[in-house]
py3Dmol code that shows the C-alpha trace and the ligand (Angstrom):
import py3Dmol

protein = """\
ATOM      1  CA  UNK A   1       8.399 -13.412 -22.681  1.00  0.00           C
ATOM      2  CA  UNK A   2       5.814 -11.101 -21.221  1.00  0.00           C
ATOM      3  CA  UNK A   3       3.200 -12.520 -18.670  1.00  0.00           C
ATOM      4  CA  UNK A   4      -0.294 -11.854 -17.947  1.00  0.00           C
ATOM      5  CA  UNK A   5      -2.757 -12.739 -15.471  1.00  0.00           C
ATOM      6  CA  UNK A   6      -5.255 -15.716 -16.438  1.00  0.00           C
ATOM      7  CA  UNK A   7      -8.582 -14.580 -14.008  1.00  0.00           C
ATOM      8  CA  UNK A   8     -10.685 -12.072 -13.122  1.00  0.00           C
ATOM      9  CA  UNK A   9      -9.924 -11.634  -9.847  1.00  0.00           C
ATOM     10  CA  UNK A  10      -8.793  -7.855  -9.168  1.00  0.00           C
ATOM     11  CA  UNK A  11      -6.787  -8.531  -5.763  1.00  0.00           C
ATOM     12  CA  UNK A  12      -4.946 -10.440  -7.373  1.00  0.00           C
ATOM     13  CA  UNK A  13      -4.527  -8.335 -10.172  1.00  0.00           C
ATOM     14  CA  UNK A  14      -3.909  -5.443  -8.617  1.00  0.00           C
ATOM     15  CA  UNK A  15      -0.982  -7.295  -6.930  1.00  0.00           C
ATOM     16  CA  UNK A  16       0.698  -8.726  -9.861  1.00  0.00           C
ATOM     17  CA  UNK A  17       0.767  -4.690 -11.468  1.00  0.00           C
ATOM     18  CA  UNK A  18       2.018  -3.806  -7.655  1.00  0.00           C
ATOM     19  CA  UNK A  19       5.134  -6.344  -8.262  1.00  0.00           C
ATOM     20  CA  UNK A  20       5.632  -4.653 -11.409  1.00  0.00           C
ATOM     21  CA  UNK A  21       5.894  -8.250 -13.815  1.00  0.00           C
ATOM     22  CA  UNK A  22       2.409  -8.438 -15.193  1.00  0.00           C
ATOM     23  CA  UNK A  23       1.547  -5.955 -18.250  1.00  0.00           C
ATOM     24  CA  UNK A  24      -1.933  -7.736 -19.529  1.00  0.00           C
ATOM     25  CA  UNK A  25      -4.686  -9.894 -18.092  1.00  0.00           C
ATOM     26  CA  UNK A  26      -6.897 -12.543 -19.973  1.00  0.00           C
ATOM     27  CA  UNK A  27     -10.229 -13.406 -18.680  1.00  0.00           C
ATOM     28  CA  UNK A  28     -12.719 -16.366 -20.308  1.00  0.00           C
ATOM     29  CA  UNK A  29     -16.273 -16.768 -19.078  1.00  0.00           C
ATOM     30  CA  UNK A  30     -15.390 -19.814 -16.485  1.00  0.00           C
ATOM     31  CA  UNK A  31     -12.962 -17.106 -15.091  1.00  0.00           C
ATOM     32  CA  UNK A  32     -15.639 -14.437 -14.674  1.00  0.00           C
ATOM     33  CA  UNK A  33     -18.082 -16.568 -13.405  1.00  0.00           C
ATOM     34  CA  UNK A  34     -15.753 -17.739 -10.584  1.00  0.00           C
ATOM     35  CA  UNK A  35     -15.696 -14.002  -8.983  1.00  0.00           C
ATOM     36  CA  UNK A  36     -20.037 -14.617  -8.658  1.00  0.00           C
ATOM     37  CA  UNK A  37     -22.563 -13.179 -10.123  1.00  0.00           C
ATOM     38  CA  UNK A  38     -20.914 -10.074 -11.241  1.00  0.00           C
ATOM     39  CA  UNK A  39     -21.685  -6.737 -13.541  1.00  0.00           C
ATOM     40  CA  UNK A  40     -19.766  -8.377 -16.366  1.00  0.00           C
ATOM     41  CA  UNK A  41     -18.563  -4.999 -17.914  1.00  0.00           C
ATOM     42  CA  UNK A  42     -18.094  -3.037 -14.346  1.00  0.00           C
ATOM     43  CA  UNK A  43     -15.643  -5.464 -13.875  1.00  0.00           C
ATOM     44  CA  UNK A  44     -13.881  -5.776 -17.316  1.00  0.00           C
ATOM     45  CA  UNK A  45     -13.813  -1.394 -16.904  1.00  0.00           C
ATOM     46  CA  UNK A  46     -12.270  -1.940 -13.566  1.00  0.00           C
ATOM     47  CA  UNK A  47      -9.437  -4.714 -14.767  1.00  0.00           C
ATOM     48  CA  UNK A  48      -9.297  -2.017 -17.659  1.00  0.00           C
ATOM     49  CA  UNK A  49      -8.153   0.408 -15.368  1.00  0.00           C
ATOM     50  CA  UNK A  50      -5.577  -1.160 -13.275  1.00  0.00           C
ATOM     51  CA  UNK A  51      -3.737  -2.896 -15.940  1.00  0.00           C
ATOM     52  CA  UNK A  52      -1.244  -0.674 -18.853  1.00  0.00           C
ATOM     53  CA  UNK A  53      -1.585  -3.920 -21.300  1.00  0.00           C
ATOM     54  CA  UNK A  54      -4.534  -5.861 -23.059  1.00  0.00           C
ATOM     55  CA  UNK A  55      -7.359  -6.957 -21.412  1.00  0.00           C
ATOM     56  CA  UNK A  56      -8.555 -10.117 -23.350  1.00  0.00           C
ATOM     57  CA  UNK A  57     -12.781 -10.377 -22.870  1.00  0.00           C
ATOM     58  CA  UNK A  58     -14.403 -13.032 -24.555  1.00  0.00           C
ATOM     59  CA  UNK A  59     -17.750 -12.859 -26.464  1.00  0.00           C
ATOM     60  CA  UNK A  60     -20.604 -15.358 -25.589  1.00  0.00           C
ATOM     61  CA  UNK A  61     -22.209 -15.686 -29.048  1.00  0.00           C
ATOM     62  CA  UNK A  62     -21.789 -18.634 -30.958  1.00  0.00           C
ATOM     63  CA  UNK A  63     -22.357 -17.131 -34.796  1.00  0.00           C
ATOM     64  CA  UNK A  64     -20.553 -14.004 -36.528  1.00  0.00           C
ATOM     65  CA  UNK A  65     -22.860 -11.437 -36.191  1.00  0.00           C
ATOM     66  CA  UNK A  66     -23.501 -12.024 -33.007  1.00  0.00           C
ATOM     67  CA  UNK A  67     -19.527 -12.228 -31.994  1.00  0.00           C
ATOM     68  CA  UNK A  68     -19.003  -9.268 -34.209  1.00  0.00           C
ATOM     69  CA  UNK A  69     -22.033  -7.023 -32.029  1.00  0.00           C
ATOM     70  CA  UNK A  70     -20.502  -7.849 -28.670  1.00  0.00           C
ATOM     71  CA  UNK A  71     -17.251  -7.165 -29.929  1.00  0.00           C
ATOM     72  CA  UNK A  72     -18.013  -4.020 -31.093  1.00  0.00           C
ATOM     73  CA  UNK A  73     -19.662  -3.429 -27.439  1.00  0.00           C
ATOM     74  CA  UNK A  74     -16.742  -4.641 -26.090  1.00  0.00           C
ATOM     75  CA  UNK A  75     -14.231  -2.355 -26.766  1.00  0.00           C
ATOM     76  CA  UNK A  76     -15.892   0.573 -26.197  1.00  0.00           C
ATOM     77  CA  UNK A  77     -15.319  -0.109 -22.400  1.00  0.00           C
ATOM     78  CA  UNK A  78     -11.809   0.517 -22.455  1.00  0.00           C
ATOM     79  CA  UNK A  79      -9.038   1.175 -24.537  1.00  0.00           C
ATOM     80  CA  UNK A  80      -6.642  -1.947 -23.815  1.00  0.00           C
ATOM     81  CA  UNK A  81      -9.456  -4.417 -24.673  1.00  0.00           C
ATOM     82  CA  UNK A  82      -8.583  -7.477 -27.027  1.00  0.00           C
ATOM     83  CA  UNK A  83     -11.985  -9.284 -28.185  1.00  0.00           C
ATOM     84  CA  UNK A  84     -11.133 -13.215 -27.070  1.00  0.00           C
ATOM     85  CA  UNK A  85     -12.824 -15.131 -29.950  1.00  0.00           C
ATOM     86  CA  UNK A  86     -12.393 -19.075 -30.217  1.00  0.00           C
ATOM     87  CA  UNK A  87     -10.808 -20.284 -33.286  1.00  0.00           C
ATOM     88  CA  UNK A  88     -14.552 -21.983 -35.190  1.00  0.00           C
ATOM     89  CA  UNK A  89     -15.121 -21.239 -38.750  1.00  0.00           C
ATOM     90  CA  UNK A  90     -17.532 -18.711 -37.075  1.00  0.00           C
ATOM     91  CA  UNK A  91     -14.573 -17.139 -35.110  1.00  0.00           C
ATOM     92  CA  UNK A  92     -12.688 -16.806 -38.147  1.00  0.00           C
ATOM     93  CA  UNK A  93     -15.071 -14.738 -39.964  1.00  0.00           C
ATOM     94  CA  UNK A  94     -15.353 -12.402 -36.832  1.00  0.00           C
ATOM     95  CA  UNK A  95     -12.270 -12.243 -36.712  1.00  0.00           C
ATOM     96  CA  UNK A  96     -11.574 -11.445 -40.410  1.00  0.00           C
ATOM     97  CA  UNK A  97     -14.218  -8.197 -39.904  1.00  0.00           C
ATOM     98  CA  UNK A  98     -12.766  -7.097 -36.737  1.00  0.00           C
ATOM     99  CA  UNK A  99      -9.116  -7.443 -37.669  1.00  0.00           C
ATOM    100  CA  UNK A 100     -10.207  -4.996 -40.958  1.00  0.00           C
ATOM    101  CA  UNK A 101     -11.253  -2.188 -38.506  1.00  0.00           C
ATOM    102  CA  UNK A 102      -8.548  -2.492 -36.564  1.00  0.00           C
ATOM    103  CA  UNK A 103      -9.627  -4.501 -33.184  1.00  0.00           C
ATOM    104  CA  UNK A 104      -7.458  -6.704 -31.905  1.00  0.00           C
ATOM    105  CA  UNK A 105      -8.422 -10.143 -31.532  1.00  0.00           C
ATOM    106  CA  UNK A 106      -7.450 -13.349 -29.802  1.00  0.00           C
ATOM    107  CA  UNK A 107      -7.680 -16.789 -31.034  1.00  0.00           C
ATOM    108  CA  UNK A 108      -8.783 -18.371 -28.257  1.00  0.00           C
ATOM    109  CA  UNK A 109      -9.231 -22.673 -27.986  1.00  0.00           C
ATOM    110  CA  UNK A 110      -6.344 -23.219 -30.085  1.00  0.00           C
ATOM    111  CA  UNK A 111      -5.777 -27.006 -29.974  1.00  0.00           C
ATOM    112  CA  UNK A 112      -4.049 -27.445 -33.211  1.00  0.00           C
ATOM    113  CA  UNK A 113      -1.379 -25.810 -35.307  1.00  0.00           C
ATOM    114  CA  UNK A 114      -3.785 -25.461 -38.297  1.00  0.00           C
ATOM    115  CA  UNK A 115      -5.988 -23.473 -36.051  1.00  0.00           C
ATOM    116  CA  UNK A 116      -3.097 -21.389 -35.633  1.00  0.00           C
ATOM    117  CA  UNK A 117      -2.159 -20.748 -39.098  1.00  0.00           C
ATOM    118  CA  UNK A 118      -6.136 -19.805 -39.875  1.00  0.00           C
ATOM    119  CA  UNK A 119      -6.248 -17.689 -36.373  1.00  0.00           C
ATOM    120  CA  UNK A 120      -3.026 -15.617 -38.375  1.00  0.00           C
ATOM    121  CA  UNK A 121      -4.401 -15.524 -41.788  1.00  0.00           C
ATOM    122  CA  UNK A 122      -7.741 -13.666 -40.294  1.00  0.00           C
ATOM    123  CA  UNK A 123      -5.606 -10.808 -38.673  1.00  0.00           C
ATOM    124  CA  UNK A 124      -6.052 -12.163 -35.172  1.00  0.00           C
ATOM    125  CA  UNK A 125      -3.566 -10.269 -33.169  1.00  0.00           C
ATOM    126  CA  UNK A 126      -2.976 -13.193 -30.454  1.00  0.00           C
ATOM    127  CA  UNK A 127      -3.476 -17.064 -30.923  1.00  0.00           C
ATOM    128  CA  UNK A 128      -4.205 -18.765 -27.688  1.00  0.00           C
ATOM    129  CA  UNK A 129      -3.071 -22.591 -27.741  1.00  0.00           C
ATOM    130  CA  UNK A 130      -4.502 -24.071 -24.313  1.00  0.00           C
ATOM    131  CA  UNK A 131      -1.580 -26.153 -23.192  1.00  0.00           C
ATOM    132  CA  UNK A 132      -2.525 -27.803 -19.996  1.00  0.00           C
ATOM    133  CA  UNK A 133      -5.762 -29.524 -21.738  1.00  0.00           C
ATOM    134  CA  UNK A 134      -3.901 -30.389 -24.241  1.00  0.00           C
ATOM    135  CA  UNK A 135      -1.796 -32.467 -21.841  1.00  0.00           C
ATOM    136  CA  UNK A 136      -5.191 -33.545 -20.091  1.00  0.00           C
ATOM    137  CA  UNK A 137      -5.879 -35.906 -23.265  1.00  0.00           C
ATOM    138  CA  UNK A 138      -2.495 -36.866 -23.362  1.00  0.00           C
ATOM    139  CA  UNK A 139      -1.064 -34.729 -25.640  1.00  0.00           C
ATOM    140  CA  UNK A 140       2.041 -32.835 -25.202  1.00  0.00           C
ATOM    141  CA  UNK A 141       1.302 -29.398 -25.271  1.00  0.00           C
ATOM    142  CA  UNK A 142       4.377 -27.124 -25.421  1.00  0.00           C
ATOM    143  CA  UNK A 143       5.175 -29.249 -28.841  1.00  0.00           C
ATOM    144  CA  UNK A 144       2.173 -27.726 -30.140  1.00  0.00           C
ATOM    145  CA  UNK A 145       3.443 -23.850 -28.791  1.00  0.00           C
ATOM    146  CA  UNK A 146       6.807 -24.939 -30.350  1.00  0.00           C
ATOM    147  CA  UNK A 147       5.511 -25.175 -33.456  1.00  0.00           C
ATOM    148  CA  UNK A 148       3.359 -22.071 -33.896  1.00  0.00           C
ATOM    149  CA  UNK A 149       6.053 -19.941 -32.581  1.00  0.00           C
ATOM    150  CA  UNK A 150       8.307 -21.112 -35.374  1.00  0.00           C
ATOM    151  CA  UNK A 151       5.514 -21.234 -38.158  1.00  0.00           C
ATOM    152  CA  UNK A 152       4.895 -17.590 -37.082  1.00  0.00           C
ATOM    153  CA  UNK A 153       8.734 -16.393 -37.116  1.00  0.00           C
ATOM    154  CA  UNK A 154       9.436 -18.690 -40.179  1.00  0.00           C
ATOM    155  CA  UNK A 155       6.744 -16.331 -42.316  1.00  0.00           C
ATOM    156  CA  UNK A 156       7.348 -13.334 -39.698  1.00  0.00           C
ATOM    157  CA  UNK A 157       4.266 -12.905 -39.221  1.00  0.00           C
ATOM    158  CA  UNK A 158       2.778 -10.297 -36.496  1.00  0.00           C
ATOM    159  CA  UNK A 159       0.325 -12.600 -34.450  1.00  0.00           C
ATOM    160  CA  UNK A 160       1.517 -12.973 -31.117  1.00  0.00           C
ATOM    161  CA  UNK A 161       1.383 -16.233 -29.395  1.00  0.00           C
ATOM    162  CA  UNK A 162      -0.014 -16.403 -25.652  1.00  0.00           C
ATOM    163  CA  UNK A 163       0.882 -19.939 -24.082  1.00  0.00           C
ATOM    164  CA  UNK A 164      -2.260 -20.646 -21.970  1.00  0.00           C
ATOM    165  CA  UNK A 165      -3.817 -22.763 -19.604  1.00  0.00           C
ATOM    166  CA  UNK A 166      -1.083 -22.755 -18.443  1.00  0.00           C
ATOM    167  CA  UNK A 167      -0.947 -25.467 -14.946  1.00  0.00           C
ATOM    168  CA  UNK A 168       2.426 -25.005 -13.434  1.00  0.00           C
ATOM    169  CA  UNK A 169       6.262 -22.934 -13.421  1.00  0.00           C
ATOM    170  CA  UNK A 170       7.619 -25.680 -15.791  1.00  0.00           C
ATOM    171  CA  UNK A 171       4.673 -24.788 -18.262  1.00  0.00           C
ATOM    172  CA  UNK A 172       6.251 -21.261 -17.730  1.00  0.00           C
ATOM    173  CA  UNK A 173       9.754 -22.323 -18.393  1.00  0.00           C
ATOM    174  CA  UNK A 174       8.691 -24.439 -21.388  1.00  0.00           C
ATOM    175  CA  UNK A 175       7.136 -21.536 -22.708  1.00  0.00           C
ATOM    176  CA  UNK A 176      10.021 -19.175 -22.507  1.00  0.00           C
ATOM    177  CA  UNK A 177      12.141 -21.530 -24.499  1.00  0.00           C
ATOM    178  CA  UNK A 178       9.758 -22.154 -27.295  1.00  0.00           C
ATOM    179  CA  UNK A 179       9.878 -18.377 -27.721  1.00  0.00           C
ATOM    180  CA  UNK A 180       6.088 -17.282 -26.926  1.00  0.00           C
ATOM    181  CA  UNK A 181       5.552 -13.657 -26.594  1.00  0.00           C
ATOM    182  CA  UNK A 182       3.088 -14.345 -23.954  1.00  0.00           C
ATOM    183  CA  UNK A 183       2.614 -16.852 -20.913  1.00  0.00           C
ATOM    184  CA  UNK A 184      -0.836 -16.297 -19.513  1.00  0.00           C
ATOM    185  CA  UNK A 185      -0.864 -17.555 -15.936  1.00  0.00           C
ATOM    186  CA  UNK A 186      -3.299 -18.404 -12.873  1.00  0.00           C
ATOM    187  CA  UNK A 187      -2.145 -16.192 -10.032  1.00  0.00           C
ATOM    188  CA  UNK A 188      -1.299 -18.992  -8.014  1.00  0.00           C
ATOM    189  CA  UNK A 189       1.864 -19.678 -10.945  1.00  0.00           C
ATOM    190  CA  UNK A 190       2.937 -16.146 -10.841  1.00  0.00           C
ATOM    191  CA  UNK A 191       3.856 -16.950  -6.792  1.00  0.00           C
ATOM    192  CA  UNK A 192       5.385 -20.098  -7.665  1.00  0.00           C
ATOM    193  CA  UNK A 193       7.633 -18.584 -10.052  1.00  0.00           C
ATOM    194  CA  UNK A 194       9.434 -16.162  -7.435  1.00  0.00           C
ATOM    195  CA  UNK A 195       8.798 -18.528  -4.391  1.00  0.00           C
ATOM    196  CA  UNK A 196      12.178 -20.539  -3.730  1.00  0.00           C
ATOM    197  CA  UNK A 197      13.221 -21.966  -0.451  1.00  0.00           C
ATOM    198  CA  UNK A 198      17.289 -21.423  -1.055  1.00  0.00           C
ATOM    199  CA  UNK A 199      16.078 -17.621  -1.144  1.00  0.00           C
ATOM    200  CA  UNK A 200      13.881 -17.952   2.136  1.00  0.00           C
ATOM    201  CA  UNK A 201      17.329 -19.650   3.950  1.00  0.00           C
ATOM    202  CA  UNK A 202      19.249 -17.071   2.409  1.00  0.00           C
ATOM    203  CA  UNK A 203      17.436 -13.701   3.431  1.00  0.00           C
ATOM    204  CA  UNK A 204      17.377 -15.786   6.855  1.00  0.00           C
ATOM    205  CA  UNK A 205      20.948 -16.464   7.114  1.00  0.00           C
ATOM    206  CA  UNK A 206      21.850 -12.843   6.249  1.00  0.00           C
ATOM    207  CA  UNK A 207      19.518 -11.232   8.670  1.00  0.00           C
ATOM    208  CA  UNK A 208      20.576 -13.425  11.391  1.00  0.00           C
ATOM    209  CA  UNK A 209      24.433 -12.963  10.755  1.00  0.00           C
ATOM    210  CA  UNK A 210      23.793  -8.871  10.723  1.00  0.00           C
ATOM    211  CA  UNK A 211      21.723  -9.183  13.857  1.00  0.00           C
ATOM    212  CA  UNK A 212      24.210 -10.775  15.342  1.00  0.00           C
ATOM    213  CA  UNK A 213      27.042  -8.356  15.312  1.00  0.00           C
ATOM    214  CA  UNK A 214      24.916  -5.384  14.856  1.00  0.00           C
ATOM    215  CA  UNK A 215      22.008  -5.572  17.417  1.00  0.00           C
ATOM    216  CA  UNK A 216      18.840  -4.361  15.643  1.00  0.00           C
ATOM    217  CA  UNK A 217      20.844  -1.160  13.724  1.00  0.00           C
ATOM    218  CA  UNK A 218      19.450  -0.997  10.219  1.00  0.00           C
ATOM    219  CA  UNK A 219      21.114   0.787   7.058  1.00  0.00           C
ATOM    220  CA  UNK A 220      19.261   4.352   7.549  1.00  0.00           C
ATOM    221  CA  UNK A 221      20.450   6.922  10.136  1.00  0.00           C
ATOM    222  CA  UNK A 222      18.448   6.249  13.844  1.00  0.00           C
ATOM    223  CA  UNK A 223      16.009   9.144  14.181  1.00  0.00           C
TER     224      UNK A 223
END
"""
ligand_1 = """\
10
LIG
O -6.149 -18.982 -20.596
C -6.943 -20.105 -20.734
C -7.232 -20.702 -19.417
O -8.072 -19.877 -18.658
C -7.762 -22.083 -19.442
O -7.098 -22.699 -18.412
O -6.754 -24.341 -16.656
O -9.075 -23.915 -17.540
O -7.390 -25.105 -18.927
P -7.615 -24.101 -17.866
"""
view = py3Dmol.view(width=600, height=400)
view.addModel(protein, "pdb")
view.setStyle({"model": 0}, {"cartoon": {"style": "trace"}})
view.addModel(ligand_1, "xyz")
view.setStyle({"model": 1}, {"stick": {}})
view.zoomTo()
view.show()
């Protein structure tokens, strides 16, 4: 499972590509609009730069032609741009158009595995289900990641499934064992997921028992 970064923030970014486990970023327009009042495509250019993988960027009109213009605008910022699109009837047609010409788009507000199977049909090249507010209402979530990973494999088809809104490092284990390509997750996650205090005592211990018979000497030659 590869992971991306779900915000728009470039420190932190910039520090997931610096520990070398993040190859895309998604972004959504409650993202954006948490880094201020910001030069919407300065910034997209910027997260365009720092990161080798797609860059999802979402479009703000509600109807086709209007999705279809931005997206068009879009990805002439940068070449690792996916168009985020969410998965209405309008969505679908976008995405139908784009997909043709060879954007790549993703399916964004997946709640439901028949959103899923539509989001694949169009061409879309990710399909977003939003986990964590799934679970806000109750629902289970990962069931419904589960079940487009295998409706995807079952047909083998190429849409690639990004497990987002995505709350917590179970999420991120859930989502590895349901098979999704893709875990999208808040930067916060990403430190979870290394962060364990067996590791801390460990590095501890072992620094403390060297110290101890060796005085301050490190590994390389004293200058
Ligand atoms: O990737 C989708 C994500 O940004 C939504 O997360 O926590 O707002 O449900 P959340």
């Amino acid at each position: 499972m590869r992971l991306f970064l779900d915000t728009a923030n470039l420190a932190h970014i910039r520090h997931g590509i610096e520990l070398g486990v993040v190859t895309g970023v998604t972004t959504n327009p409650s993202l954006v609009s948490k880094e201020g009042k910001v030069d919407y495509k300065a910034l997209v250019k910027e997260i365009c730069a720092v990161v080798p993988g797609p860059v999802s960027t979402e479009v703000l009109s509600l109807e086709c032609d209007g999705m279809v213009d931005e997206a068009h605008e879009i990805v002439t910022w940068a070449e690792n741009i996916a168009v985020k699109i969410p998965a209405t009837t309008e969505g679908l047609k976008a995405t139908s158009v784009l997909a043709k010409e060879g954007i790549k788009v993703n399916m964004t507000l997946c709640f439901s595995l028949n959103q899923a199977i539509l989001a694949a049909q169009s061409g879309a090249a990710f399909v977003s289900p939003f986990v964590g507010r799934l679970d806000d209402i109750g629902e289970n979530g990962m069931d419904l990641v589960v079940d487009i990973v295998d409706y995807l494999s079952y047909y083998n088809l190429p849409t690639q499934v990004i497990a987002a809104s995505i709350r917590h490092t179970a999420h991120c284990l859930s989502a590895a064992k349901a098979g999704a390509h893709i875990a999208t997750v808040p930067y916060g996650v990403l430190l979870q997921m290394v962060a364990h205090p067996l590791t801390d005592i460990g590095v501890r211990r072992f620094t403390d028992d060297w110290n101890k018979v060796m005085g301050n000497a490190g590994i390389l030659p004293q200058q």
